[in-house]
N, C-alpha and C positions, 0 to 999 in steps of 0.2 A: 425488454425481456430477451435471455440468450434461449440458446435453444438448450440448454440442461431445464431453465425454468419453463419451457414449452413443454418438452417432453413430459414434465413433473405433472402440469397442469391437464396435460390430455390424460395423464395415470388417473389424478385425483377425481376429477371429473367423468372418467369412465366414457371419454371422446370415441366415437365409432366414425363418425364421417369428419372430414377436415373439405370446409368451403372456399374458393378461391374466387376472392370478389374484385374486380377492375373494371375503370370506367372506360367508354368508346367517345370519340367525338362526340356524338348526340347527348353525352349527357348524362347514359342511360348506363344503370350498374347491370354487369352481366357475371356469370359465374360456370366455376368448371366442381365439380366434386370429388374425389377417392376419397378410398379405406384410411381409419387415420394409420396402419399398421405402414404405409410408403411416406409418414413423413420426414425421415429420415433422408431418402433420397429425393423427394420433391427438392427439398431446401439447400438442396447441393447442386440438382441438375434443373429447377423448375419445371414446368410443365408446357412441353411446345401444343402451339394449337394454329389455327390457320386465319389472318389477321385479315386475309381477304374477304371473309365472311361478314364482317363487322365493318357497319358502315360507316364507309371515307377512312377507313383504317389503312387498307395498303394494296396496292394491285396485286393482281392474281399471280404475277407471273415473278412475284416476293413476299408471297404469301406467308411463310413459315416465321413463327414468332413464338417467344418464350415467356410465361408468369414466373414470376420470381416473387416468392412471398415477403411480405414486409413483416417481420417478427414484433414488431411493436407494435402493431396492428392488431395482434390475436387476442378474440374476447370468445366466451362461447355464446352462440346466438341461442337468446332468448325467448324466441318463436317456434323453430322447429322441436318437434315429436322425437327424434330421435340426436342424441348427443351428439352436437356440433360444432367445431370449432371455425370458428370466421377468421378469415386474414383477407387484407388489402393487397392487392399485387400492381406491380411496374409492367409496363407491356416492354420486355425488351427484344433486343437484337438475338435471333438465334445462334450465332456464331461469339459474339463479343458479350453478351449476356447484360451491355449498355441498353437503358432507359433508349426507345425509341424518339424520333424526332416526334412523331404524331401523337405521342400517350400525353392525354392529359395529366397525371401525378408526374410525369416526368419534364413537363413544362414548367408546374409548378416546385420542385424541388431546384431548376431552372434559374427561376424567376428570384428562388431565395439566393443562391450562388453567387447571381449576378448582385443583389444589394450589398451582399457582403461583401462583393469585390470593390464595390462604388467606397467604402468606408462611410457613408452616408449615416448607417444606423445596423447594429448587431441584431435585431428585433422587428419581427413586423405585428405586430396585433391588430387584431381584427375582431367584430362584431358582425353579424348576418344576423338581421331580424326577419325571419319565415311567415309570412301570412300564406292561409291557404283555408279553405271551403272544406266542413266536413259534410256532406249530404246525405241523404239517407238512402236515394236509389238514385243512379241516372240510366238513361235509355236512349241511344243513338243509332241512328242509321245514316250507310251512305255509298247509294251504289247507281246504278244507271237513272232506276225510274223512284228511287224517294231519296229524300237528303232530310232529316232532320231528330230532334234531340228533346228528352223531358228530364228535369232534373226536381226533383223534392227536397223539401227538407220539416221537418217538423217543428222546427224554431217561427217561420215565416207563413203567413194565414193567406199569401197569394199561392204557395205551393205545395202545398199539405200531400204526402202519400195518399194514396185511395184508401187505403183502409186505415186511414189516421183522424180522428174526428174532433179533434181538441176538445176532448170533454174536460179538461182541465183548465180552459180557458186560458193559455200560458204561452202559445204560439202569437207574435207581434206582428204590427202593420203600421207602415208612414211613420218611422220612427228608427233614429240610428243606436245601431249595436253597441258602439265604444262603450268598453270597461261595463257591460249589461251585465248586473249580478244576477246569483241563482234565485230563483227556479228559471228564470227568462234564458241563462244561460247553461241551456239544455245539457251541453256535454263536458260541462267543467271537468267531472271525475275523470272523463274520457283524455280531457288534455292535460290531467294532472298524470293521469299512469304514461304517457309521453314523455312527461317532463324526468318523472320515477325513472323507468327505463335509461333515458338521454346522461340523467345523472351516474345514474349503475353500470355506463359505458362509459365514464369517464368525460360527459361532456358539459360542464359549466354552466348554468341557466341562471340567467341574470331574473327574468319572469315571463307569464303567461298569461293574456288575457282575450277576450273576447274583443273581434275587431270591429270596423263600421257596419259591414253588412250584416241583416239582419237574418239573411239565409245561411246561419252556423260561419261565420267568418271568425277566424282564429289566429294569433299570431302566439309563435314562441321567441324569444331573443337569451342569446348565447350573452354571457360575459367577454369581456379582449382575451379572446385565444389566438395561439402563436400561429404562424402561418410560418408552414403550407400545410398543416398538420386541422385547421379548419378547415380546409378545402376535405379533406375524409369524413369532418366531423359534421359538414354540410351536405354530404351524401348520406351517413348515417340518422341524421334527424329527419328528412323527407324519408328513408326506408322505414324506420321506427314510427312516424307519423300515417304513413299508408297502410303499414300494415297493423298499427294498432286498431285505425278504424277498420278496417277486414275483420277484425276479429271481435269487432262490435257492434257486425251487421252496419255498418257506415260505408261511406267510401270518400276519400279524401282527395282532393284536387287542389294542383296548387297553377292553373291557368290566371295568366295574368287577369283573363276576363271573362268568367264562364257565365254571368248572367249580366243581360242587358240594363243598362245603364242604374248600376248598382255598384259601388265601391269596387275596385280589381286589386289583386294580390300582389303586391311588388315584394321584392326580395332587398332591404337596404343594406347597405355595407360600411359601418361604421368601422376608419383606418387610425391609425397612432405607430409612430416608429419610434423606436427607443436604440439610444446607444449610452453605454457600459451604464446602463440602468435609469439614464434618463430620458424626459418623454425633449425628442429630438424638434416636436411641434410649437411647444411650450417657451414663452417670454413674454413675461410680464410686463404692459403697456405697451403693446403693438396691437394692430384691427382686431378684438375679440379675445386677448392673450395670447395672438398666434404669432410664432418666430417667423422670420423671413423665408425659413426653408418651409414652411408650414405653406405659407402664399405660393410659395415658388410651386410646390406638390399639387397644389389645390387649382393651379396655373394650368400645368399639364394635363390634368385628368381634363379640362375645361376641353384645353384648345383641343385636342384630341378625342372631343367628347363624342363627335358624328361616328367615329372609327368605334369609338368604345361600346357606343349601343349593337355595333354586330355581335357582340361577345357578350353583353349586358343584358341584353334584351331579342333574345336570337330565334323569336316563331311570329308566326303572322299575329299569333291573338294578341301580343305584347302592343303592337300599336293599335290593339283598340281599347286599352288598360289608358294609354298613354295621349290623353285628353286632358284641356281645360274644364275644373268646375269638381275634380273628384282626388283633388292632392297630390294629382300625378306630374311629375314635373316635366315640361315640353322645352323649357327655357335653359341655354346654359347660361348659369351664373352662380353665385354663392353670394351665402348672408347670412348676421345670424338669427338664429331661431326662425328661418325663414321657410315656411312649408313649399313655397309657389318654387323653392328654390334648387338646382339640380345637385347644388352641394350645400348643406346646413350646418352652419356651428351647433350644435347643441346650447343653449345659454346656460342649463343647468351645470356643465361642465367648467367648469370654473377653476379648477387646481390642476396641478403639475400631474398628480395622477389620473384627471382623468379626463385633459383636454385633447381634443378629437375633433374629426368634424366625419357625416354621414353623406354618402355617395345614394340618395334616392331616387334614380330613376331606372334601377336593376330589377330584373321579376326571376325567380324562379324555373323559368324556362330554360335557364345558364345553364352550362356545364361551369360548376363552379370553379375547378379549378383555371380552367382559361379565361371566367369572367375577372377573378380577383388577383391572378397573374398578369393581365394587362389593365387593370386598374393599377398596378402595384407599375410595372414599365413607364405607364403613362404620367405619374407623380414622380416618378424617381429622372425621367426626363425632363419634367416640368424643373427639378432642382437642378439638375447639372446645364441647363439651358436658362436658369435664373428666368423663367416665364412668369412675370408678372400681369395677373388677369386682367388690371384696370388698365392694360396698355392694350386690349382687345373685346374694351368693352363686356367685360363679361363679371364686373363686380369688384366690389361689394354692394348688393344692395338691399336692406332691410324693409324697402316693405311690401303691399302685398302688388307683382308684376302687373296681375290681372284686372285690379282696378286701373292700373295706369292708358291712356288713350289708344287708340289703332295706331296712331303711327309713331308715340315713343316704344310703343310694344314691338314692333314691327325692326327697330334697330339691335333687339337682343338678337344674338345667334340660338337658333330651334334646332333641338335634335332631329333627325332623319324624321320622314313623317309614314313610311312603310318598310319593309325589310329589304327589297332592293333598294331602296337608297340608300338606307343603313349598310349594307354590302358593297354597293359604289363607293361610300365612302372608309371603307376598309380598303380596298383596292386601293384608293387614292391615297390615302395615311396608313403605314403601318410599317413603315421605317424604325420609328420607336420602338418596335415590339420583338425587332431581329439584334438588337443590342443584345452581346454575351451569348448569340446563336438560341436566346430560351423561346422564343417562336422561331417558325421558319417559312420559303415562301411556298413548302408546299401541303404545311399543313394550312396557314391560311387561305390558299388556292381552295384546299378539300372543305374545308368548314365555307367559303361561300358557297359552292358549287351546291353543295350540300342543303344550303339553307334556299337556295334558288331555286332549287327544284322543288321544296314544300312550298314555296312561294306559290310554285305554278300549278303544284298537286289541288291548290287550295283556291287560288283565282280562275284557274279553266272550267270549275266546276258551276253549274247553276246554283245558287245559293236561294235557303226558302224564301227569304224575304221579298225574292226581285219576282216569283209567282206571285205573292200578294199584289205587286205592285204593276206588274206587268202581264199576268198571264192575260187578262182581257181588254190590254189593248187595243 
């Protein structure tokens, strides 16, 4: 879209407010607002605001920073009351109006630079499959003298709202959610006006179904969308998601693990690179039909796997999603159609258009574009280093890990097993990731620091469990 076709659309539309949405380190979409009558001169001089404010963004005393809209970006949002036009922004330089080092869109735009400079592959595509808990109320506390949380869902007969009585007899128990058709699966309509939505904004839905857990667990998955351009459209589907259920009286959560020992939410990332229109993975009678640069990809993301959970898997809850016994994958290795496995061929993918393989041990907790920008470094290293996985033990192997004994188990490499060490091990690897300058060492500095400190916001505290277990000792 140029800005004649902008203007045209704020006419037609009858645009009163123009929204300026960019993401911060954490993850988390923030926004600035005006009259849409300045956008004329927004889109020439951007809008400065103060990057000190926003956390691990930039120090105080470089605080001044500018949104610069992204024109291709602009949809009119859907939600708000009053005519709205939505745009994505870059956080750049106040003076040079360059993509700052710490913006996450500008890492990712980064990250595509750098592949295209590699001649590797003209194309990166990508799949995110979204699982996430719709519930009906939660209720938390946490300050000096209480700490603790009630969450309902009216699909699930251990945690029924109070005023919910299942006279319908249609709320489950001891029994898993996969592919649960209706009536059992309470909020289909709910995750079809999602999908509506996601579509109406331009974003691809491969499908929608009800996941394991039986407390409203939901997954959506995207068809191969181009990157870095999924990195927006992975922010737009968790906003479109959260706020559908808002406005359904639900509320949606996408923690890797918000009820105790019940399925958790991972975020998967299914990769494929194409160059002048071919899938660059794809060759016909090699391990699974995967070309040599396919291993080599699949090589990197491994060896570099402990580094890639700071960025993959980046809050305390993620490692309690990230256990044996519930799909969640602890092991790095790859195979195919191998669930136990941290990278899986799909078996179903079988041709040239749609061989791939999925990166499963990612949750939603990501800031996506920094998860799938060092995913994307880590494989593209993996080929220019020709890293072959079986020269480190780390695959191929087809069956299931878990049954195999303690101590051949015990030779695979484990991902980190808490967020500081997931964070140790960024510190220790992340040489890969300053290739082409698309990370840098201080924004990965800020995103440990950052993550260290929820660490300790979350471990200093008493937690309820150790009263059950200890108060009367």
């Amino acid at each position: 879209m140029n800005k004649e076709q902008l203007l045209d659309l704020i006419a037609q539309e009858e645009i009163r407010a123009i929204d300026l949405k960019y993401c911060g380190l954490d993850g988390k979409w923030y926004h600035i607002t005006f009259p849409a009558r300045r956008i004329e001169f927004v889109l020439e001089h951007g809008v400065p605001f103060d990057g000190s404010s926003i956390p691990g963004m930039q120090s105080v005393e470089s605080g001044d920073m500018t949104l610069m809209p992204d024109l291709s970006t602009a949809i009119v949002d859907p939600f708000l009351e009053t005519p709205t036009l939505r745009l994505l922004c870059s956080i750049c330089d106040a003076e040079t109006r360059i993509g700052v080092k710490k913006d996450p869109r500008s890492v990712a735009k980064r990250a595509h630079e750098y592949l295209l400079s590699t001649g590797i592959a003209d194309t990166s595509l990508w799949i995110p499959e979204l699982e996430f808990h719709l519930l009906d109320t939660v209720e938390c506390t946490s300050d000096r003298y209480s700490s603790g949380y009630t969450l309902t869902s009216t699909e699930s007969k251990e945690c029924l709202p109070e005023d919910f009585d299942d006279l319908d007899g249609v709320a489950q128990q001891d029994c898993k959610g996969y592919h649960m058709d209706t009536p059992f699966d309470r909020f289909y309509e709910i995750r079809q006006d999602m999908v509506d939505m996601m579509e109406d904004m331009g974003i691809k839905v491969r499908y929608h179904h009800h996941e394991v857990g039986i407390s409203s667990q939901q997954e959506i998955e995207t068809e191969l969308l181009e990157f870095p351009k999924i990195c927006d459209d992975a922010m737009t589907m968790k906003d479109v998601i959260r706020r559908t259920a808002l406005e359904n009286g639900l509320t949606a959560t996408f923690m890797p693990k918000p009820i105790y020992n019940q399925a958790g939410n991972g975020m998967h990332f299914h990769m494929m690179l194409h160059k002048n229109g071919k899938n660059v993975f794809y060759k016909k009678g090699g391990y699974a039909d995967l070309s040599e640069e396919a291993i080599w990809f699949i090589g990197g993301i491994l060896k570099h796997g402990k580094a890639l959970v700071a960025f993959t898997n980046p809050s305390t809850n993620s490692f309690k999603r990230l256990l044996p016994g519930f799909e969640a994958p602890v092991k790095l290795f790859y195979g195919l159609a191998n669930r136990s496995a941290a990278i899986r061929i799909p078996k179903y993918a079988t041709t040239e258009a749609t061989k791939r393989f999925e990166f499963r041990t990612g949750d939603a907790t990501c800031n996506p574009y920094f998860a799938m920008s060092a995913l994307l470094m880590a494989g593209l290293d993996g080929i220019k280093n020709q890293i072959n996985p079986s020269e480190y033990n780390l695959g191929p192997y087809d069956d299931n890990v878990y049954a195999w004994s303690e101590e051949k188990k015990a030779t695979l490499s484990s991902i980190p097993g808490s967020l500081p060490e997931a964070m140790q091990a960024l510190k220790d690897d992340h040489e890969f990731l300053l290739a082409g300058n698309v990370f840098n060492e201080e924004l990965i500095a800020s995103h440990i620091k950052m993550k260290l400190a929820e660490h300790d916001a979350v471990n200093n505290r008493p937690h309820p469990h150790e009263i059950v277990l200890y108060y009367n000792m």
